[in-house]
Each structure stands twice: as structure tokens, then as C-alpha cells.
N, C-alpha and C positions, 0 to 999 in steps of 0.2 A: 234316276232310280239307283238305288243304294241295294247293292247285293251283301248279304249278310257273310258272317267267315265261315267256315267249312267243319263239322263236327269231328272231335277227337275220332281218333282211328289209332291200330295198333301197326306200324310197317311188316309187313310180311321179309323183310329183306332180316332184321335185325330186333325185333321185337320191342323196338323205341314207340312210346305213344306222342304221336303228331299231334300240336295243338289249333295249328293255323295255316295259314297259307304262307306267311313265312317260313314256319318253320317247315313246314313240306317243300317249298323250293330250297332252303338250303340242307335236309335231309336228301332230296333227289339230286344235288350237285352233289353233295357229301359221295354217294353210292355210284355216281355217272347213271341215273335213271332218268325218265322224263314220263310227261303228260300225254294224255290219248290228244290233247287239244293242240301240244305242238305240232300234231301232224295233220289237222284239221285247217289251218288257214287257206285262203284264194290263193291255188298255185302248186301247194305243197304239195308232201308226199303222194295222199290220197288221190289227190287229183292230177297226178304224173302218174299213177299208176292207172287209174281212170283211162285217160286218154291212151293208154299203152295197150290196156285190154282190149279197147273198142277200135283201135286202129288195125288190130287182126280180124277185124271183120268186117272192114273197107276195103275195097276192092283197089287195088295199083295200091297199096300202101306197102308192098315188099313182103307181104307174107302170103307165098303162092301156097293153095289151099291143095290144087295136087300131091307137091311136096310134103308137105304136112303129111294128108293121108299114107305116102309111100313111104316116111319116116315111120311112121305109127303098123304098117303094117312088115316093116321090115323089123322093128322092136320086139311086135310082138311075136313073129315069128321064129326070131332068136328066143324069146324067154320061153316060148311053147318045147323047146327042144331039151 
């Protein structure tokens, strides 16, 4: 399967019109930007941040849930004042 190239677009960073997929990877190096997709692989970002959320709500995984509460209710206490 042959995926087609990507429709001109105007860069919001710089107002240059993108014509391809090359020239948008070397416009996003050009600017130090990246892709919602480089953070999409097995492993990456999304899915370390995944496993971080869900591990606050396993039990023995080092976030006592007491604690928590006493933080949150000692926060807000302070900010009520």
C-alpha cells in the first residue's frame, strides 16, 4: 500500500507553505519542532506516561494514597487562608 504525500499547509511558526513530507521534516528540524507521531511509537513518550498514571493507582507501587490525601488537604488548607 502506497500512501499518498501530505497536502500543502501554511507553518504557523513562520508563514512558509509546506509542500511535502520532506519539506515538513526539514522545516521541523529547520525550527527544532516535531510530529504528534514521534511520540506515538511502542514504548515511547505516551506509553511512559501511561504506565506512570496507572501505577498511582496500583496498590504497593510507592504512592500511598493516605499521603496524597494529607498533602491535598494540607494545600488546601494553606490556600483557604
Amino acid at each position: 500500500m502506497i500512501i499518498g504525500d501530505i497536502e500543502e499547509f501554511k507553518s504557523p511558526v513562520d508563514g512558509t507553505i509546506i509542500t511535502g513530507r520532506a519539506a515538513m521534516r526539514s522545516h521541523f528540524k529547520q525550527h527544532g519542532l516535531t510530529h504528534v507521531s514521534d511520540y506515538n511509537s511502542p514504548g515511547g513518550y505516551w506509553d511512559k506516561k501511561r504506565a506512570e498514571r496507572e501505577k498511582a493507582y496500583t496498590p504497593g507501587a510507592g504512592y500511598d494514597r493516605d499521603r496524597r490525601i494529607e498533602h491535598l488537604k494540607n494545600a488546601y488548607d494553606k490556600h483557604r487562608r
